[in-house]
N, C-alpha and C positions, 0 to 999 in steps of 0.2 A: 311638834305637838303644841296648838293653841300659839303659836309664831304671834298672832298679830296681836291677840290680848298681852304677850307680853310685850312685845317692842310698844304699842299706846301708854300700857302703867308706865313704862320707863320714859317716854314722854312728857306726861303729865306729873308725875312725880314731881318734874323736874322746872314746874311752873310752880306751886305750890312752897312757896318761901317766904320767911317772918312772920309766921304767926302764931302767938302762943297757945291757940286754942280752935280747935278743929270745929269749925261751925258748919249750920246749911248753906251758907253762902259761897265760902271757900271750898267746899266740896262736890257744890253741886256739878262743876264742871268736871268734876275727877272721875263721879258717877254717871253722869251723861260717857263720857269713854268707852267707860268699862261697861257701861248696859250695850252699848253700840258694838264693843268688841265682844261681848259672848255671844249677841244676836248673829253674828260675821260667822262666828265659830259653829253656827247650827245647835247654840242650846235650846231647848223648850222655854218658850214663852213664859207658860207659868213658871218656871225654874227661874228667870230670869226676874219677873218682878217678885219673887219671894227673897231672891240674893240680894238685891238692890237693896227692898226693906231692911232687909236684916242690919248691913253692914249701914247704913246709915244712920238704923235705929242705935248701933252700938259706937258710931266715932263722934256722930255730933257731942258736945261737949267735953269731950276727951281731952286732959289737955297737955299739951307736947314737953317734954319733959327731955331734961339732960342734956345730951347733943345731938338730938335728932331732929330733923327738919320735919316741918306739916306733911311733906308730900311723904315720909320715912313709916310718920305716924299712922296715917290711912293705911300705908301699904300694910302693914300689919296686921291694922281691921282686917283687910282683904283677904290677907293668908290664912288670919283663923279661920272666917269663914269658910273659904275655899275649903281650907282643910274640913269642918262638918259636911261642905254640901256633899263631899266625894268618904262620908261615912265616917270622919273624926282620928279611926285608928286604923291599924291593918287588923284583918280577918282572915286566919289561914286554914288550909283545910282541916276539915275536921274527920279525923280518923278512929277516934274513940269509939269502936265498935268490932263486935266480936270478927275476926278476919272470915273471909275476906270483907274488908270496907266497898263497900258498892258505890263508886261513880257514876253517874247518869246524865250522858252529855248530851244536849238540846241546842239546838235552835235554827234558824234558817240554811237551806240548801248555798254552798259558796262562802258561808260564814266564818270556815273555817277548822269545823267541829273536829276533824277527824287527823290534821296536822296537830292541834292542840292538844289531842286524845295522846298520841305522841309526846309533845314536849310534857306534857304533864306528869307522865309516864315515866320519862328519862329524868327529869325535874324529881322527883320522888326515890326515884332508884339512885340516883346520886348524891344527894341532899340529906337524903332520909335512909337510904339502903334499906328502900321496900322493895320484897318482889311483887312485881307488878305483872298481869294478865290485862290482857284486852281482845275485846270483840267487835263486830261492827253486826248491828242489825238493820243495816242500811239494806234492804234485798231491791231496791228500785234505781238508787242510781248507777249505771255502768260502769265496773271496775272498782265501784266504793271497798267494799271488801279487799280486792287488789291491793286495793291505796294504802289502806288500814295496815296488811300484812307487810307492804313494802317498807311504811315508814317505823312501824313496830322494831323492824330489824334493824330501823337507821338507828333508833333508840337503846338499842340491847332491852328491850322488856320482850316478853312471850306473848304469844298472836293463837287466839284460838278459833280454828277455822271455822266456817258457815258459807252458807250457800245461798244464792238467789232462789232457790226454791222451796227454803224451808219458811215458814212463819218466826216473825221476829221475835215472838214470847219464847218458842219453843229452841229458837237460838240463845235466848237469855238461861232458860233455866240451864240448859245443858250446859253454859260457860261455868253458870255459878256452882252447877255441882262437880264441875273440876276443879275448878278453885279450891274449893272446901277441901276436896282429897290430894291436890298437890299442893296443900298448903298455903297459897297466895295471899300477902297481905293488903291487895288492892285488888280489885277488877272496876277495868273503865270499858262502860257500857256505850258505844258509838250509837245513838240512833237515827234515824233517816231525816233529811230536810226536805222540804218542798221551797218551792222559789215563792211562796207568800202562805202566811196562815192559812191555813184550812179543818175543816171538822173530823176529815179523815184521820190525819196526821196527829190532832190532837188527841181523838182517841186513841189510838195506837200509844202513844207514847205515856199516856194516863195506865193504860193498860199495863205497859210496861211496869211504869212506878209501883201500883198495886203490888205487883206480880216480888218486884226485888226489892221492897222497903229501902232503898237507897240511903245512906248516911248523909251524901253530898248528890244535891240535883242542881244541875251548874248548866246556866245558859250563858253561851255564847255568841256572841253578838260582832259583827264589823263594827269599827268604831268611822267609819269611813259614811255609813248608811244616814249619820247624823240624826234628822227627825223621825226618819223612817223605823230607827233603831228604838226610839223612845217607844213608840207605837207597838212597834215587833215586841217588846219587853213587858209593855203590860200584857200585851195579849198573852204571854207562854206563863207572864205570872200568875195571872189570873184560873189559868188551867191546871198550873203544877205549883204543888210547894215547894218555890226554888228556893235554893240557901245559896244562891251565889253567882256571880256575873264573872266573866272572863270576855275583857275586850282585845278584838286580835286586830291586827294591821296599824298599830297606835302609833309606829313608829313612821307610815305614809302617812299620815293626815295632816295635814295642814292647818285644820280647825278642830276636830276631838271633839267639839262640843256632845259626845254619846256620853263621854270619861262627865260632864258634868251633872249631866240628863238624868242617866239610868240607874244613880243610884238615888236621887231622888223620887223618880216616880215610881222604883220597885219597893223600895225599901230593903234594898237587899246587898248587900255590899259586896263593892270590885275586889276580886278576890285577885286576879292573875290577870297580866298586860301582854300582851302579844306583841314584840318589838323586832321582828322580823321574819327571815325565812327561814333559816336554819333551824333545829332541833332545840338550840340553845336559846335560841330569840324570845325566850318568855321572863317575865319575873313577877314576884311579888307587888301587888298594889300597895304602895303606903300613899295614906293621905298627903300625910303632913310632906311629905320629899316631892309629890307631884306638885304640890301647891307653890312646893320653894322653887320648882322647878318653872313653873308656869309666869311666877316673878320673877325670873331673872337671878334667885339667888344659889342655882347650882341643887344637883344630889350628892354631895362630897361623900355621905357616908354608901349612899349605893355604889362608889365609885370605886371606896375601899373595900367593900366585898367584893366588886370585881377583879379586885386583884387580888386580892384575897382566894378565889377562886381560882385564877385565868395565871398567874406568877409562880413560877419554880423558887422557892424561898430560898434554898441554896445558890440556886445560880443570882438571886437577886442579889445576894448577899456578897459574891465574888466581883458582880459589876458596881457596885457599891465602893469595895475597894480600890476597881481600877477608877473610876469617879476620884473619889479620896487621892489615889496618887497621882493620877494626872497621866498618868504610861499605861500602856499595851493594851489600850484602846483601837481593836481591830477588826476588818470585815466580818469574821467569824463573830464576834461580840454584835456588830452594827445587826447582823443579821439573826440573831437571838432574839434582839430588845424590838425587832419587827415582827417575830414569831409570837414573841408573849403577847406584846400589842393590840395582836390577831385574838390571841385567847379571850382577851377583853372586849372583845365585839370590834375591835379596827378604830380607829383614831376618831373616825364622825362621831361613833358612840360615846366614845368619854369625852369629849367636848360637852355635847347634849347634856353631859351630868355637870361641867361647871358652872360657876357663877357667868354672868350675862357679860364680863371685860371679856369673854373668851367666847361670846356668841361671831364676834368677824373672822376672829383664825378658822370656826366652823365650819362659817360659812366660805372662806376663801380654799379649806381643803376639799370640802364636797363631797361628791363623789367618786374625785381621783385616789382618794387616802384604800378604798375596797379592796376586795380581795384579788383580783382581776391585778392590781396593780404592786399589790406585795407579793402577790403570784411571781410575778414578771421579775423585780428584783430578787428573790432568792432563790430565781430559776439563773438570772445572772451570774451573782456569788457561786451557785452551786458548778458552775462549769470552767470556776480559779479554778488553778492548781492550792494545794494545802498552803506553799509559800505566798505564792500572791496573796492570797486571805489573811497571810498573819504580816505579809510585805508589800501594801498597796502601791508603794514606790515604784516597784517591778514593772507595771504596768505602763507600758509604753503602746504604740501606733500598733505594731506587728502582735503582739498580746491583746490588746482590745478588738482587732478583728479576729481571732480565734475566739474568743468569749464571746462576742457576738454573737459566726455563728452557731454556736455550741446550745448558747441558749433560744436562738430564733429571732433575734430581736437587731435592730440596726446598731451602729456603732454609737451612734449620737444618743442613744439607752444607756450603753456600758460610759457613754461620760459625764451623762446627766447624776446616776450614780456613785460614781466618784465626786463629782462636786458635793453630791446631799452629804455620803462620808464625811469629808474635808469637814463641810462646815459642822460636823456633829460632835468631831474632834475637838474644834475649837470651843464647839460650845462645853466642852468636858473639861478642856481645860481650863475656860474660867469656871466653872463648878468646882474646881479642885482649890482655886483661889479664894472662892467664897463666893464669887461675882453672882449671886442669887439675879438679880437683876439684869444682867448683863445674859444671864443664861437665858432669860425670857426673851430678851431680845435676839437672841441666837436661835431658839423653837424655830423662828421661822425661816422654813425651807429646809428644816433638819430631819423632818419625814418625808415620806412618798406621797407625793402630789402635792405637798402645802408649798407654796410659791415662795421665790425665796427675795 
């Protein structure tokens, strides 16, 4: 997300030294960057010279204080703003209304509307322990309904059936007056995309609103579609009173510049971020964490609600100890602390949440750290015997071709394994030492895929 604007700030930051007092001269080069890297990233034009003004209006005369450098000082400017242009606070859903709460999800055909209908769903029923209903009055595109039902069940929420040949209004009401009678605290209203604006679709979907007075009308958007997306956003704002944006696909983009866009030209704030495929893939928009994110300075606190979430606190709590003593630290442990790992989105993902010393291990784990590949390892472990898992020793020539092929995989797998082991051990044991430092130097190559 926005890569290039951040590796430039960390550039120029880093020219930007001895001065006690941030002027137009020492900054104008800092600003030229940064107008250059959001331009890169597909923000809106006007977005871009209204940012610029801003942050320049607020650092010229600033003057640097304490022990922070000129280039420390700007970056600051940058974050507060950042943080306004992308709406100042988080804005979460608003559920304050007699149930069922009526969701009403919008926006372009492929955008994503009806996987997100989903995560929003499960996001709610887990978070919150709403029960949740969902519909699709999508009756034009093929299998849409299908899709709704399919991923409905991936979610644990309830799917209430419709038809390609019924009318979408008449699909709505009939959802809503189930709702009412089986008591639902949510229903999320799927409705139809087309592949670009049109008057059709517009009415329809106006019709709809009329029809369900909606609490939340939430458009979603590709964050991928860039300018196209600024465009698509006033247009659906303009027709509907939306109260909210959800960007999907944040975590493919390269550039994001929608995440800066579309909350300027709606006026309506990013409510929920789309950060993958799975059910899980979505979170909360905070300003202030994407901006720290976008400079280089890490989301530590999103990072701790993912474990917060994704961690067995007891089992945290036992490996903690073996940490502490330095003993029986073993495959069946190795292969725990790659399960939890998994819960928190997989190693790329919490990288992405730290500060920017830890943007290279990132990028040097990739896409081998996935699931494809912790698949692979705990399809290995799983085909030890009990001893071998708690007695790595064991394992000699004639035992690693058995594990092999038990798990499907070449011999030179089950050894690559045992080395990541090894070295995860030792990194444990200096953690038991104290060696905080020494352990960071050991991270690498102590997961799946990260090099060692």
């Amino acid at each position: 997300m926005l890569d290039n604007l951040t590796q430039r700030l960390g550039r120029v930051v880093k020219t930007l030294r001895g001065q006690a007092r941030l002027t137009e001269d020492n900054i104008s080069e800092m600003l030229r960057e940064v107008r250059m890297a959001l331009l890169e990233a597909d923000v809106a034009l006007p977005v871009v010279k209204d940012f610029i003004a801003r942050v320049r209006e607020k650092a010229v005369g600033q003057e640097v204080i304490g022990s922070l450098t000129p280039g420390q000082a700007l970056v600051g400017v940058v974050h507060r703003e950042l943080t306004q242009l992308m709406g100042g606070q988080a804005v979460g859903l608003n559920l304050a209304a007699q149930p069922p709460a009526i969701i009403l999800m919008s926006g372009l055909q492929g955008a994503g509307k009806t996987t997100t209908t989903a995560k929003l769903g499960k996001w709610l029923k887990e978070r919150q322990k709403k029960k949740v209903l969902a519909v699709s009055c999508d009756v034009y595109r093929p299998a849409a309904i299908e899709q709704l039902k399919a991923v409905s069940a991936q979610a644990g929420i309830e799917f209430f059936p419709s038809h390609a040949g019924e009318k979408p209004a008449a699909i709505a009401a009939a959802a809503l007056d189930y709702a009412k009678k089986h008591y639902f605290d949510v229903l999320f209203v799927d409705t139809a995309g087309r592949l670009a604006v049109d008057s059709a679709m517009m009415a329809e979907i106006k019709e709809l609103h009329a029809l369900l007075n909606p609490v939340e009308s939430l458009f979603v958007v590709d964050a991928m579609l860039g300018q196209d997306a600024v465009n698509t956003a006033r247009a659906f704002n303009e027709a509907l009173p939306l109260t909210g944006v959800v960007l999907t696909k944040l975590d493919g983009d390269a550039r994001g510049g929608a995440a800066l866009s579309v909350r300027h030209v709606t006026g309506k704030p990013l409510k929920f971020a789309g950060v993958g495929e799975k059910l899980n893939g979505i979170e909360e928009f905070h300003p202030e964490r994407m901006a720290s994110r976008i400079l280089g300075m890490g989301d530590i606190l999103g990072l701790v609600e993912d474990a917060q979430r994704g961690v067995d606190q007891d089992k945290a709590q036992e490996f903690v100890k073996k940490m502490k003593s330095g003993k029986g630290f073993d495959l069946n442990d190795f292969k725990e602390q790659i399960g939890q790992m998994r819960k928190m989105g997989g190693l790329s993902s919490m990288l992405e949440k730290m500060p920017a010393q830890f943007a290279q291990m990132a990028q040097q784990a990739g896409s081998a750290v996935e699931d494809k590949s912790v698949g692979r390892i705990e399809g290995i472990i799983n085909s030890m015997t009990p001893g071998e898992r708690s007695k790595p020793d064991l394992i000699k020539a004639s035992r690693k071709r058995r594990i092999a092929a038990g798990a499907g995989v070449q011999v030179q797998e089950v050894n690559r394994l045992l080395n990541q082991f090894e070295q995860t051990q030792k990194m444990m044991k200096q953690f038991s030492k104290g060696g905080m430092a020494k352990m960071m130097r050991g991270m690498k190559g102590m997961l799946p895929g990260m090099p060692r």
